[in-house]
C-alpha positions as CSV (number, residue, x, y, z in Angstrom):
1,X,92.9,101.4,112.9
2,X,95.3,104.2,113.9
3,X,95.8,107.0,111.5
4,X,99.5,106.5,111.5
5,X,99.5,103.0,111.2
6,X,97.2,102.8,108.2
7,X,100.0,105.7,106.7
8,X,102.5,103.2,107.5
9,X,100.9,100.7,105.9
10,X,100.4,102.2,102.9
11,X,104.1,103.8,102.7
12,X,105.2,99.6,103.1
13,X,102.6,99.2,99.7
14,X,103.7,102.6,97.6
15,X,104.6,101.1,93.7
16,X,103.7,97.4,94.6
17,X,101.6,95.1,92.7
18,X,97.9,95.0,93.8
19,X,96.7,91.8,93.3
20,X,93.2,92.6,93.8
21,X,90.6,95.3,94.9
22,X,87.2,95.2,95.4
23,X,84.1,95.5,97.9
24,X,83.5,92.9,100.3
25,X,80.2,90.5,99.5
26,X,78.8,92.4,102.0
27,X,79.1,95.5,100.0
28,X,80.2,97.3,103.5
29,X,84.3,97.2,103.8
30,X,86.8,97.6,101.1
31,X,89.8,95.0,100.6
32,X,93.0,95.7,98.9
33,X,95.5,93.2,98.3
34,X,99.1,94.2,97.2
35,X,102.2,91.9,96.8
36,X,105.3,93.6,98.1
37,X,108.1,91.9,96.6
38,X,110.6,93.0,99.7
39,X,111.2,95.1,102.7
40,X,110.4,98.7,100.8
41,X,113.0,100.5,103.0
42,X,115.9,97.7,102.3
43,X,114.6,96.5,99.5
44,X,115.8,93.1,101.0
45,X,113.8,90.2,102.3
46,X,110.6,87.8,102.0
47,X,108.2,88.3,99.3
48,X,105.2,88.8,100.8
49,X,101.2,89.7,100.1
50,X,99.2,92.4,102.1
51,X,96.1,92.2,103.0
52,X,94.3,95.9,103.6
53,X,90.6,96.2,104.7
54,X,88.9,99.6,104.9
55,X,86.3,99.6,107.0
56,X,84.0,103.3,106.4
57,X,81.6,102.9,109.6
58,X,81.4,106.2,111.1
59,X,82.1,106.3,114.6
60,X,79.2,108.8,116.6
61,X,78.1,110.1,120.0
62,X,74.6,111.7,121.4
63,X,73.7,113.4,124.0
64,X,70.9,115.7,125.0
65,X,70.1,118.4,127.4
66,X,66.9,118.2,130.0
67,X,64.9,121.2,130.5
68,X,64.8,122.7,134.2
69,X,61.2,121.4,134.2
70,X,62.4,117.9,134.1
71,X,64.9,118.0,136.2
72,X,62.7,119.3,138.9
73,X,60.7,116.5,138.5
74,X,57.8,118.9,137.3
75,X,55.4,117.4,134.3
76,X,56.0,119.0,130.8
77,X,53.4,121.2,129.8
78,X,52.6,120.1,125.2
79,X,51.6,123.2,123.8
């Protein structure tokens, strides 16, 4: 999820009810539940409840460099 969409989100659930709130059984992502009881910006509309799941997993890259050695096709002397 977007940055700004999650702070959309959670601008649409700002002084609601949360229903419930707790780790997943798998003890991994976090779940929020909030009734919103209308449109917050109009204040008019369908009750309605919102389901929010925060998912921590870090997102990661590696990379590496070869020495000159290697990319000569050369051995690698251990020392």
């Amino acid at each position: 999820m977007e940055i700004t969409q999650l702070s959309r989100d959670l601008d649409d659930v700002f002084d609601q009810a949360v229903l419930y709130h707790a780790f997943t059984d798998y003890m991994r992502d976090y779940e929020a539940i909030v009734y919103v009881p209308a449109a917050p910006s109009t204040r008019v509309g369908d009750p309605e409840k919102k389901a929010h799941r925060f998912d921590p997993s870090t997102r990661c890259s590696a990379g590496g460099t070869r020495s000159p050695a290697w990319k000569a096709g050369r051995p690698l002397e251990c020392r």
